[in-house]
N, C-alpha and C positions, 0 to 999 in steps of 0.2 A: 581893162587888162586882158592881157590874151597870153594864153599858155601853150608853149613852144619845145619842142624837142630839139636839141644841136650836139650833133658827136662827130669827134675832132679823133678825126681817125690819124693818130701820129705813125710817124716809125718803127716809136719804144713803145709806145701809150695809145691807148685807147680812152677817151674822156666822153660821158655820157650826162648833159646839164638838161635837167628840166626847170624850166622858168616862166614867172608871170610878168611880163611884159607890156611896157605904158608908153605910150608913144616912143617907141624904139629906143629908149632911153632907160628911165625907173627899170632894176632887174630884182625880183625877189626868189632866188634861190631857194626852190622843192625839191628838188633831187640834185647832185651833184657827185657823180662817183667816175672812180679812171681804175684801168686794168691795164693791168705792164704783160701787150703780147709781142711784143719782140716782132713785128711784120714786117720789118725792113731785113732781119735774119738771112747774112748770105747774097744779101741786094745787087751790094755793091761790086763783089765779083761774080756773081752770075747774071745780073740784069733778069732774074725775075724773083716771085714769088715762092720759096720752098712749099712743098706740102705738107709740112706739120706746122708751117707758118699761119697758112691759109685753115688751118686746121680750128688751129688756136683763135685765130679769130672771127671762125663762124661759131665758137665756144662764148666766146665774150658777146659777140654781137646778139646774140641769143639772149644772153642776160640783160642787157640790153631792153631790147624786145619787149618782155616779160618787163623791165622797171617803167617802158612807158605807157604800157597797157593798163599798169595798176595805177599811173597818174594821167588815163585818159586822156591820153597825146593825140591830138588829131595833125597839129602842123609840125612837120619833120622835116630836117636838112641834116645828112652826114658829109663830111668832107673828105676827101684822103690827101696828105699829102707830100711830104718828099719821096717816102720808099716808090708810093705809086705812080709819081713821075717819071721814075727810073724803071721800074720795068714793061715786059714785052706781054707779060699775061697779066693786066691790071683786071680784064676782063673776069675773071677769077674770083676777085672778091666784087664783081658789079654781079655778077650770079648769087652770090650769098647775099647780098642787100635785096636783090628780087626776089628770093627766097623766104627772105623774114618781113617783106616789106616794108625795106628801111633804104630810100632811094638816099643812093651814093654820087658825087661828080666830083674829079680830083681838079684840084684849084693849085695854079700856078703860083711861083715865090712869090712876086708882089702882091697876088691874092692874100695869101698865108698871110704876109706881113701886114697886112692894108687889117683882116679881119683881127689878126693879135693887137692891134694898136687900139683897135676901136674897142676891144673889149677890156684891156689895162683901163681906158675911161670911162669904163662905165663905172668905177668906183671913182665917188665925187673927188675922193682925199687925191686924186693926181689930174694934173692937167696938160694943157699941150707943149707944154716946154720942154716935156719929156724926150728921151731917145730910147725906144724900147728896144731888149735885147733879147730875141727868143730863141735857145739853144735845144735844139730838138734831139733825134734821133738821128736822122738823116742830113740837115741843114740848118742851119742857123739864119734868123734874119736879122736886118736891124732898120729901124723904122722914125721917122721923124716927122714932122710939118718943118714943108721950108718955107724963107720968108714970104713967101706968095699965097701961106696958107694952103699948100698942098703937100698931101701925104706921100712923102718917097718913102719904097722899102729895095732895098736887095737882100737877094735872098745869095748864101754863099753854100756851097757844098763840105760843109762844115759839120759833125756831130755825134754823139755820142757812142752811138751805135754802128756808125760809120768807119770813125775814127779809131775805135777797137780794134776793130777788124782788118784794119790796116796799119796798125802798130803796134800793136800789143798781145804776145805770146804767151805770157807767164806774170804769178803772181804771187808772190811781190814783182810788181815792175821794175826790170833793171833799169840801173843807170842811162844804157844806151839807149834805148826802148823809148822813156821817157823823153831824154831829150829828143832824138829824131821827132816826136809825136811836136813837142812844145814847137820846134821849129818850122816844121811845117805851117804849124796852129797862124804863129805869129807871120811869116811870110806873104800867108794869105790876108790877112788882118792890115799889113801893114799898106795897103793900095789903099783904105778908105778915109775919109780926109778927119781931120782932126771938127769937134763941134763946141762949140764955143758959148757958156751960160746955158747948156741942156742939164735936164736930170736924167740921170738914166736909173734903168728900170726895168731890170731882170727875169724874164717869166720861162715858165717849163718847172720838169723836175730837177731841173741842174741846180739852179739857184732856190729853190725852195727845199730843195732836201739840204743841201747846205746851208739856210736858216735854221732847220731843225738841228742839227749838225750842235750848229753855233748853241743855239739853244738847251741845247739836250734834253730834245723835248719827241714823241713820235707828231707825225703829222697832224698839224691843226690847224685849219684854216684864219680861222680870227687872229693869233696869233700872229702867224708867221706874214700874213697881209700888210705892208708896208715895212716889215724887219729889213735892215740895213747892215749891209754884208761889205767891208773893205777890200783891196786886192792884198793886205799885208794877209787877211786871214785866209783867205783865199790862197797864195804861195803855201801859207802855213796847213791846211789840209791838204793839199796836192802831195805836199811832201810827207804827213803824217798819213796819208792813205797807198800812197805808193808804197811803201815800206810793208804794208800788212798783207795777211793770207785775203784771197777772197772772205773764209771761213772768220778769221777775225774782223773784218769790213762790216760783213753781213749780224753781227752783234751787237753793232754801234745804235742804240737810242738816236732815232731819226732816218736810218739808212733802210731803205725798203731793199730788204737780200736780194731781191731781181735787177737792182741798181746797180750791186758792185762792184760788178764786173766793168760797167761802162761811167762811173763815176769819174774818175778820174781825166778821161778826154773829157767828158762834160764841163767839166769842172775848169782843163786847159783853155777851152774853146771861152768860155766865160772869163777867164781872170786879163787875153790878149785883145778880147772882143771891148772890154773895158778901157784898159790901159790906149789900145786904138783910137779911141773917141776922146779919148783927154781927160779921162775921170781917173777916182782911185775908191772910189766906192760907189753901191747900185743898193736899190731900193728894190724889194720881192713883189709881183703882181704875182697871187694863185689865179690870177684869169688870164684871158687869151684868145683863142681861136674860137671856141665854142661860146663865149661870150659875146664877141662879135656877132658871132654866127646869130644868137639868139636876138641879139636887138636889131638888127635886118629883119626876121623872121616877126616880129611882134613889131615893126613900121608897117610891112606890108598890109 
């Protein structure tokens, strides 16, 4: 066994997994913790970094830091990645990773996509017939084995964080608001081909926090792991969560307050990302990029 450091520097999220690792495979879960720092903040119309962004997550990264010292992390891999693709000063937070000694390298959508798939399997209960769907911050991917046995992903400029910021002023979200946001959502969505006898299989906090949603439950991992989310329910909170104040959002049993605001495109991007692929329902992975990431790290 070999115990491994992997943090999956999202848009929205921040995720920090420490793990003991058996031929790149076997994963026993020691630490696993995420922070909502908003690093994509502003991305999309300024192409870089704000400084209370970068702020925030030399904040987080810190903590960090401090979680893998007290579980005696020697092998470490951070990733960053859609916000950091998109901007001009990525350099910015590769100075705070120098800083704390936590080496960072921002990995490309098919990267993203390739390491979210491989880490949806490292829990036995799914296998590769899967179509994983991960709705990020910044992008979205969607990821499969084709019949050749090789892993495609594309990554789409799709997500939560994104998508806010680009359609959504006010809340309760208007009528018009919403739809412009949904039709863009679906537009995009509708170029990818239809997949025939996959599972699909939901990962991020979009579909996970709408397990707990479903649930009425706050976040639990055991739990919400393999929960099974329809697109009828899905229409059905888009439309009960548009209607509400941020301030009544941020009250809901399962919705993390720092979510609020950005649930709802998450939420859009997930229900056309589904409907696209020829499903009507998705199955929850709480794993993903840093998962992957870790059973890489524990092969080597």
């Amino acid at each position: 066994m070999r115990r491994v450091g992997a943090i999956d520097i999202g848009t929205n999220s921040f995720l920090c997994l420490v793990a003991e690792v058996e031929s790149g495979k076997t994963i026993k879960t020691i630490s696993d913790n995420v922070q909502i720092v908003r690093l994509g903040e502003g991305v999309h119309k300024n192409r870089e970094f704000l400084p209370q962004a970068l702020s925030r997550a030399q904040k987080c990264l810190k903590d960090f830091r401090k979680i893998l010292d007290q579980n005696n992390v020697k092998v470490l891999q951070a990733v960053a990645t859609s916000a950091a693709r998109d901007v001009k000063n990525g350099q910015e937070l590769f100075k705070i990773g120098e800083e704390l000694d936590i080496p960072i390298k921002t990995i490309s959508g098919p990267e993203e996509a390739r390491l979210t798939y491989q880490g949806v399997l490292t829990n036995p209960k799914f296998d590769e017939t899967i179509v994983v769907i991960d709705v990020g911050g910044g992008s979205t991917e969607i990821t499969f084995r084709d019949k050749d046995g090789n892993i495609q992903g594309q990554s789409l400029d799709l997500g939560g964080v994104r998508l806010t910021e680009m359609f959504i002023t006010q809340n309760p979200v208007s009528s018009t608001e919403l739809e412009k946001l949904s039709a863009h959502v679906k537009s995009v969505f509708a170029q990818l081909p239809k997949l025939k006898n996959k599972k699909l299989v939901g990962v991020a906090g979009t579909p996970t926090t709408l397990a707990a949603l479903n649930l009425g439950i706050d976040y639990t991992q055991d739990v919400i792991e393999g929960a099974t989310i329809t697109t009828k329910e899905m229409k059905a909170w888009i439309k009960k969560l548009a209607a509400m104040s941020l301030e009544e959002r941020s009250r809901l049993k399962g919705l993390e307050p720092k979510r609020a605001d950005i649930i709802i495109a998450g939420l859009n991007v997930l229900l056309f990302a589904t409907k696209s692929l020829g499903g009507t329902e998705i199955r929850v992975s709480t794993r993903g990029v840093r998962y992957g990431l870790a059973a890489e790290l524990g092969a080597k």
